[in-house]
C-alpha positions in Angstrom: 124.2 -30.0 -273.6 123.2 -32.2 -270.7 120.8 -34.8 -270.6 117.5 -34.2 -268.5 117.5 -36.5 -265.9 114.0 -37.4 -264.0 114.8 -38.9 -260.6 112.7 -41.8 -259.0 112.3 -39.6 -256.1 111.0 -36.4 -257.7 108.7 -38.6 -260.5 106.9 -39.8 -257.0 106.3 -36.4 -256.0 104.8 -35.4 -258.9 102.7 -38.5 -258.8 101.4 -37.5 -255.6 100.9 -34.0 -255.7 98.4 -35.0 -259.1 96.5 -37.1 -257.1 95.9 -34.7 -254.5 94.9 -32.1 -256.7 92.5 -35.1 -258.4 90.8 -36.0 -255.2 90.5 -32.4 -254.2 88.8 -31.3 -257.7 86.5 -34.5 -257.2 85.0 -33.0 -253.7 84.7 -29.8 -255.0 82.9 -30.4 -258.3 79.6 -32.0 -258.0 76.5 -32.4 -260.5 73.5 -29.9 -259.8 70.6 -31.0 -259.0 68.1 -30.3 -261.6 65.5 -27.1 -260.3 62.1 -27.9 -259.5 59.9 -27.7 -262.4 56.4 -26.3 -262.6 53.9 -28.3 -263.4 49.9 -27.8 -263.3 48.9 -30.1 -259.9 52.1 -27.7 -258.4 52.9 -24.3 -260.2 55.8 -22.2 -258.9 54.9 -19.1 -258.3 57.2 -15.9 -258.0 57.4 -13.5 -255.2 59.6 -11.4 -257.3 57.6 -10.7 -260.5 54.6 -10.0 -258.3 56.4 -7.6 -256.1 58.3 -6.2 -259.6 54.2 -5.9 -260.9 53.5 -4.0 -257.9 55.9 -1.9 -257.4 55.3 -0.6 -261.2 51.4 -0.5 -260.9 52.4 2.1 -257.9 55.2 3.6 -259.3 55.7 7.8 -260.2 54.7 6.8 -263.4 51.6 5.7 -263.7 50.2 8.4 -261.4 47.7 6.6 -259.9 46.4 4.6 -262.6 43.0 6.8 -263.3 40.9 5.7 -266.3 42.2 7.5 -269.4 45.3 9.1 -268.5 48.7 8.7 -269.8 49.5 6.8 -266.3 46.7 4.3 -266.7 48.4 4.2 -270.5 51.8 3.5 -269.1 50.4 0.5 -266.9 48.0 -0.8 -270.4 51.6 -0.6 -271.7 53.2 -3.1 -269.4 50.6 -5.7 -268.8 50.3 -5.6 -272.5 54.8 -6.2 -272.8 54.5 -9.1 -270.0 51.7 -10.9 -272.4 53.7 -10.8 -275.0 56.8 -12.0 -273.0 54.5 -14.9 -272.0 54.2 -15.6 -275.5 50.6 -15.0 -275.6 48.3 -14.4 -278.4 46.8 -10.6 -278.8 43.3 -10.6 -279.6 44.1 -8.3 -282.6 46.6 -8.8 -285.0 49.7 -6.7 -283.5 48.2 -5.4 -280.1 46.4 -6.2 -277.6 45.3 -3.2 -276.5 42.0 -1.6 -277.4 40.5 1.8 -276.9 36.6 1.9 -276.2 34.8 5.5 -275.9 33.5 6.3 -272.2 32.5 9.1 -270.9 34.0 10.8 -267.9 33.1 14.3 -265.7 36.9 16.0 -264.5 36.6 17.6 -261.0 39.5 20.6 -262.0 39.0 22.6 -259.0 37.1 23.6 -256.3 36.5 26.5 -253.3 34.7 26.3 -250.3 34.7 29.3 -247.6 32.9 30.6 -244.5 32.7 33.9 -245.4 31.8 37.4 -243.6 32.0 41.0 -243.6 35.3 40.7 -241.5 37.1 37.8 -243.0 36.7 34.3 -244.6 37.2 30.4 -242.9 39.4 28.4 -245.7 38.5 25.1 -245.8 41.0 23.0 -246.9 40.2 20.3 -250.2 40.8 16.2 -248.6 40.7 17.9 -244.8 37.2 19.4 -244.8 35.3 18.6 -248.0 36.1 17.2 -251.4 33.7 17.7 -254.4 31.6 14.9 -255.5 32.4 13.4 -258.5 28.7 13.7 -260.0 29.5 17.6 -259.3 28.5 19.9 -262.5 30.4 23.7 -262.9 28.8 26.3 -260.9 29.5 29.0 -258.1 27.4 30.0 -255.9 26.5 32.0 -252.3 24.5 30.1 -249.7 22.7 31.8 -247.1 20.1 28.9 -245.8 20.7 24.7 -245.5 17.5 22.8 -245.9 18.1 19.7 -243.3 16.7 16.1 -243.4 16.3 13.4 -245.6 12.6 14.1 -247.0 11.4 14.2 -250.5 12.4 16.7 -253.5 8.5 17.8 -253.3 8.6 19.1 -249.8 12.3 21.3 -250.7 10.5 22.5 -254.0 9.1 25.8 -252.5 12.2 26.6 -250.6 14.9 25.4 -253.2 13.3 28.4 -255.5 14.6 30.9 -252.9 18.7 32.2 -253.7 21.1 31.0 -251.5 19.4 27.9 -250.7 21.0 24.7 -250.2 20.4 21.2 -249.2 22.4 19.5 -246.1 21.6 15.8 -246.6 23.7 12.8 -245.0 25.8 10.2 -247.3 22.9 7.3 -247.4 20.8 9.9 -249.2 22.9 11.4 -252.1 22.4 8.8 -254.3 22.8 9.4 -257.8 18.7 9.0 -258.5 17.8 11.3 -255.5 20.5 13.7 -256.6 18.6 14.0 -260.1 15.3 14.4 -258.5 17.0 17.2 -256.2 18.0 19.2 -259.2 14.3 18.8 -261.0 12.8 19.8 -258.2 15.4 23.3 -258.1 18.7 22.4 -255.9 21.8 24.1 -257.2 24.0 22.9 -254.9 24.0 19.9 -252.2 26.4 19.5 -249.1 26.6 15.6 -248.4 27.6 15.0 -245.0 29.9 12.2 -243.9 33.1 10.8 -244.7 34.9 12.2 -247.4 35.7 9.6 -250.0 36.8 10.2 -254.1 34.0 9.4 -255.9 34.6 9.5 -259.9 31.8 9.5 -262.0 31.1 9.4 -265.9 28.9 12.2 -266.0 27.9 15.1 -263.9 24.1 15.8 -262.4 23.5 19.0 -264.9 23.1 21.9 -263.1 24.0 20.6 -259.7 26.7 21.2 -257.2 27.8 18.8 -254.8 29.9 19.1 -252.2 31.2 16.1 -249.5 31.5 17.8 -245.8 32.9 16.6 -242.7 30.5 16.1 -239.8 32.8 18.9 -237.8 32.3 21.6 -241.4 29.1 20.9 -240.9 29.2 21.8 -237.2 31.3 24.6 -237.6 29.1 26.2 -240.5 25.7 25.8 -238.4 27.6 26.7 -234.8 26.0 23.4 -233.7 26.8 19.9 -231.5 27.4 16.6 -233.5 24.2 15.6 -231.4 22.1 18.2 -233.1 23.3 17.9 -236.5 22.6 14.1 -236.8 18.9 14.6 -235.1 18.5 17.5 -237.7 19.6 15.3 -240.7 17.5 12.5 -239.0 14.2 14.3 -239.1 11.4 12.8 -241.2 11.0 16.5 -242.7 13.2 18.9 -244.6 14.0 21.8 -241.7 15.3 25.4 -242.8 18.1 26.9 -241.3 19.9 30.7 -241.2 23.1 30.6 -241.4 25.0 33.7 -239.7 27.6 33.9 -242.3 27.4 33.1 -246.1 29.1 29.9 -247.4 30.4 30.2 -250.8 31.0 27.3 -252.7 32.8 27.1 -256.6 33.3 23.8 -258.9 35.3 23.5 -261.5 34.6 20.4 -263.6 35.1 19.2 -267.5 32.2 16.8 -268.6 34.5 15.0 -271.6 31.4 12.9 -273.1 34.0 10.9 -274.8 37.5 9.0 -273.8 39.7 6.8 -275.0 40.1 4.1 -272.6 42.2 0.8 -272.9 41.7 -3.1 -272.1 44.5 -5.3 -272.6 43.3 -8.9 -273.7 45.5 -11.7 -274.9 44.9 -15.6 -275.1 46.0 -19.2 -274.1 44.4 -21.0 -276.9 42.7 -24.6 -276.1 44.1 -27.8 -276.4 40.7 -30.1 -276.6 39.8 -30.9 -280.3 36.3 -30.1 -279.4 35.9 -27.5 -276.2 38.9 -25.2 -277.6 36.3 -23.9 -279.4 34.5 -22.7 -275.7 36.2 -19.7 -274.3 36.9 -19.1 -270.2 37.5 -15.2 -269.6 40.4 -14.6 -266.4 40.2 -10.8 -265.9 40.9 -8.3 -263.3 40.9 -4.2 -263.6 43.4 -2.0 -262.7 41.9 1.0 -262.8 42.4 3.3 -259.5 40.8 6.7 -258.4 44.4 8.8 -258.5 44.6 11.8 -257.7 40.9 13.3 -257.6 39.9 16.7 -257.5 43.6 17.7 -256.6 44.0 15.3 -254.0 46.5 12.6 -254.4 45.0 9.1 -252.7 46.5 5.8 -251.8 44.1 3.4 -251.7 45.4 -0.1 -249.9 42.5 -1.8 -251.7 43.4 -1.1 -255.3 47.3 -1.9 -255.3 46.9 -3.6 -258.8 47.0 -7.2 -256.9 44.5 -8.9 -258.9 46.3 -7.8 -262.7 49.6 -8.7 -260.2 48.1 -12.6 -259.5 46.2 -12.6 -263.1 49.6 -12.2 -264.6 51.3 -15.0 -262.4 48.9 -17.5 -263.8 49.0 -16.4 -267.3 52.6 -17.0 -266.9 52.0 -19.9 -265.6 49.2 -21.5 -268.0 51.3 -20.4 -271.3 54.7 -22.4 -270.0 52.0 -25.2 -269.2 51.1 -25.4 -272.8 54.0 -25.9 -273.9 54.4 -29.8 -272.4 50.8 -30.3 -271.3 47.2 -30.7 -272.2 46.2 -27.7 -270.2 44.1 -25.1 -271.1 42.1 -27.6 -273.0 39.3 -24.9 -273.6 40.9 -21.0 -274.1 41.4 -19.1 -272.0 41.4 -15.0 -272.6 43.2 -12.9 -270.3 41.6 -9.5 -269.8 42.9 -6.2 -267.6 39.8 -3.9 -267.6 39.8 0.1 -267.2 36.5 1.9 -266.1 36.0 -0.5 -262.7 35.7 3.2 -261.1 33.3 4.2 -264.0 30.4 1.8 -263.1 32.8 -1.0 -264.8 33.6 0.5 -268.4 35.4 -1.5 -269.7 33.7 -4.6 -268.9 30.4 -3.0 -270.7 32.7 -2.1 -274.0 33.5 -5.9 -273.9 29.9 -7.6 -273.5 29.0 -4.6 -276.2 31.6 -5.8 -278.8 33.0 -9.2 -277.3 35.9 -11.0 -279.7 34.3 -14.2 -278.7 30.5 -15.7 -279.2 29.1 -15.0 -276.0 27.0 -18.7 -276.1 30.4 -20.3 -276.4 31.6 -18.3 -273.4 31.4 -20.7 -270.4 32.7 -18.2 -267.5 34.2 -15.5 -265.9 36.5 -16.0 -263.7 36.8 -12.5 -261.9 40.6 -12.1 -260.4 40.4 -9.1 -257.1 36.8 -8.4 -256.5 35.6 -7.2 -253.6 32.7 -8.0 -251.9 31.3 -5.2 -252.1 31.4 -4.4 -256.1 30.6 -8.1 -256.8 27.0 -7.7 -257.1 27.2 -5.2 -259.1 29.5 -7.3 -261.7 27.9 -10.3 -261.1 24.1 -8.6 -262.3 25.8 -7.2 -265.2 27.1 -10.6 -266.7 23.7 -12.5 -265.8 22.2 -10.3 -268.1 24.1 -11.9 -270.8 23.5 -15.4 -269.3 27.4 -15.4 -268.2 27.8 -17.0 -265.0 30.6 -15.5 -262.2 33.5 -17.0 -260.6 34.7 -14.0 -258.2 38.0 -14.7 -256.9 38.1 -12.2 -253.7 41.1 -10.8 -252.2 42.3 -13.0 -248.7 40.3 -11.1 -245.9 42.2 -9.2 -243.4 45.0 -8.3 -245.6 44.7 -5.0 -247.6 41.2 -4.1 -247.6 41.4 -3.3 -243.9 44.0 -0.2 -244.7 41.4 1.3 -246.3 41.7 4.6 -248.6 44.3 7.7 -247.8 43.4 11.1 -248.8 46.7 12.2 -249.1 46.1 16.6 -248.7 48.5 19.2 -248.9 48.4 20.6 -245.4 51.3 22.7 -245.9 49.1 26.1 -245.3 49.1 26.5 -241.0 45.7 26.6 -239.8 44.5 25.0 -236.1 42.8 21.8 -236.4 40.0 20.9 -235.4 39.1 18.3 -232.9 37.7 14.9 -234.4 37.5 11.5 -233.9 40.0 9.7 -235.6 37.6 6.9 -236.1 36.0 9.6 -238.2 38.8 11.2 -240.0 39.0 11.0 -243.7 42.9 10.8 -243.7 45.5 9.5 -240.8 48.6 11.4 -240.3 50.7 8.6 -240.2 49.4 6.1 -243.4 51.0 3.5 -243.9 54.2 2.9 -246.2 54.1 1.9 -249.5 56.5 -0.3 -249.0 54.8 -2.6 -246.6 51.7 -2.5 -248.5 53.2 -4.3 -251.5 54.8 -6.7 -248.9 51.5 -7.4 -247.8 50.1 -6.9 -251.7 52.8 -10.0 -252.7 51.0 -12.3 -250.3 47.3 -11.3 -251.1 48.5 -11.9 -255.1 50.3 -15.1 -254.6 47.1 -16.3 -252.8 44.6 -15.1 -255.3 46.8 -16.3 -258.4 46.8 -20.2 -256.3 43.1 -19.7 -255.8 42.4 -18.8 -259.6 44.8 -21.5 -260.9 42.9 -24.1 -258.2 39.7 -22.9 -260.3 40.6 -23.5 -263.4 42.1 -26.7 -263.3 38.8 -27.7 -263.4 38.0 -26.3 -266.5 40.3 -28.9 -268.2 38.4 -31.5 -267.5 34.2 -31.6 -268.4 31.6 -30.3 -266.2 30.7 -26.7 -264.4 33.6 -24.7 -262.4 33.8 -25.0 -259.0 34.1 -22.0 -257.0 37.0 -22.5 -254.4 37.9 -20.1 -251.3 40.9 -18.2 -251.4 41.1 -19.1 -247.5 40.7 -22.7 -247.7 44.0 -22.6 -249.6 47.3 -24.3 -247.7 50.0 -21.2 -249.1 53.7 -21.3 -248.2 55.0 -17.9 -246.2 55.7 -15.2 -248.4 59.5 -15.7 -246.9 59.9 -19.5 -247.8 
């Protein structure tokens, strides 16, 4: 056998073809830098779990998130899962989901014709009218309207009369009035204005009601929009003839009693002393659905307040973990029943899981304006003072609410003012409301966490704007 023989000029090469790959291997590999870490003066927030919240809070299957279906369940279900995956505590041993009792009245169905010897006007439910959701069953032929806004006493006479009804305009049906319209005889009540889903606990016994258009009106009394409004204007209740019969059916289901759900779960305190104090962070969820048979989208209940509420309880539980923050708990709460005069924020204050005198605030994630006196009278009568976080302005709220109708039967329509019109044709996509839903939740969620940094240290909450807040674009 021959010897192997290494050549000087061949070692060389080898030499140098090592090296290159060295040097080459030496640019290429380099150490990464270590990601920015969140930290309580700067939390990292995440488009993508608020935009994965959203998407599922609107998603097929939670069906528009009414209180005390199996959709609303299937949401209950996830916040609850994302608590858990935050490694929060449940407020019950195993869940942290509880069921309270509330009552709610089921619009099933309803009809409402023009009718005549020759032939009948369909109207159409979420086009021209939409029950009430204070509606009770009934059915019912009306030959005379009783205009204006005047009191139960002077309708009395003429409610006693078959086939009369009341015509009143949407500032007058409230709840109270409507009562004292059905003591005083009404059976059934056509509310003009626009048409908008009103769910209700309970029904007014005995009492139809009925949400019309400005133009059904028009249409049924063969009358101008001028005449109509100066009619329901009048200081006195005015009779008048219809030439054809109106007949009106509701179909509802009063359940007394339904199962509802909260989801509550905790960051418990880190102070030897104020962990014993409790700071509630809550939002609701809840949404009107589909109502009376008519599917809604409504811009202003996207489920971007559970959507921020759950950023920050992310947040706060990897805080605890390598800081003194929360030093006094703090419970996170998703309510049900907002749409039901707040439900589930009553079945808490009824039966709270924390002394109420050792409750220092509530820190309300997504209210609206509009509902926060409401909220904000119910707590101070249990001596809890408010912190309302309110969605950004001129975001979502602006998009309104969608009556979504099946139009698929041809009939001509009518001529209105789209200013006026209870549904567009051309809503907008769902898409871009949860890109615009990503922003308003990633605001509210640095808003809420600005607000309860200063529950860490001692002294009263601050309220702090969600507008006065410096926020990266949603795209950086």
């Amino acid at each position: 056998m021959r010897p192997f023989r290494f050549s000087i000029g061949l070692l060389l090469a080898l030499l140098l073809l090592l090296g290159a790959v060295q040097a080459m291997g030496c640019q290429s590999l380099s150490v990464a830098e270590e990601p920015p870490r969140s930290t309580p003066e700067q939390p990292l927030w995440s488009d993508e779990a608020l935009r994965e919240h959203l998407r599922f809070f609107n998603g097929p299957d939670v069906e528009g998130r009414a209180t005390g279906t199996s959709g609303y369940a299937m949401a209950a279900s996830y916040v609850a899962a994302r608590m858990a995956e935050f490694e929060l505590q449940p407020v019950l041993a195993g869940t942290a989901q509880i069921v309270y009792p509330t009552p709610i009245n089921e619009i099933r169905a309803s009809l409402f014709t023009f009718a005549d010897a020759e032939s009948d006007t369909l109207f159409y439910p979420g086009v021209d009218f939409l029950p009430d959701g204070r509606s009770d069953s009934g059915r019912v032929e009306i030959h005379t309207l009783m205009m204006g806004p005047g009191s139960p006493a002077e309708a009395a006479t003429a409610l006693q009369q078959p086939g009369t009804a009341l015509l009143i305009p949407t500032h007058a049906a409230t709840t109270d009035s409507l009562a004292a319209l059905r003591r005083a005889g009404a059976q059934a009540v056509l509310v003009v204005g626009a048409l908008a889903p009103r769910p209700a606990p309970r029904p007014v016994y005995g009492l139809m009601v009925m949400q019309i258009l400005p133009e059904t009106a028009m249409r049924l009394m063969r009358t101008s929009r001028t005449n109509l409004m100066a009619q329901l204007s009048r200081d006195t209740r005015v009779a008048r003839r219809l030439q054809r019969s109106v007949r009106l059916r509701v179909e509802t289901q009063a359940l007394p009693v339904t199962g509802a759900l909260n989801v509550l779960s905790y960051a418990p305190g880190k102070h030897p002393a104020r962990a014993r104090e409790l700071v509630i962070v809550c939002t609701d969820l809840d949404a009107v659905g589909t109502f009376a048979g008519v599917p809604t989208l409504d811009a202003a209940h996207l489920g971007t307040g559970t959507a921020a509420m759950l950023e920050v309880a992310r947040q706060y539980a990897y805080f605890a973990r390598f800081a003194t923050v929360p030093e006094r708990t703090l419970l996170f709460v998703v309510f049900s029943g907002a749409q039901l005069g707040d439900a589930g924020l009553r079945a808490y204050l009824n039966q709270p899981l924390w002394a109420l005198d050792q409750t220092k605030a509530v820190v309300y994630v997504g209210l609206d304006s509009a509902h926060e006196p409401a909220v904000r009278d119910l707590l101070a009568s249990y001596d809890l003072p408010l912190f309302a976080v309110a969605p950004p302005p001129d975001t979502l709220a602006a998009a309104g609410l969608f009556l979504l109708p099946d139009r698929r039967p041809p009939r001509r329509r009518t001529i209105r003012s789209r200013d006026e019109e209870p549904f567009r044709d051309d809503p907008p996509r769902l898409s871009d409301l949860i890109d615009a839903g990503v922003v308003s939740a990633r605001l509210m969620a640095e808003a809420t966490h600005a607000l309860l940094l200063r529950e860490a240290v001692e002294g009263p909450l601050v309220p702090v704007a969600v507008d006065s807040l410096r926020i990266p674009d949603a795209k950086q």
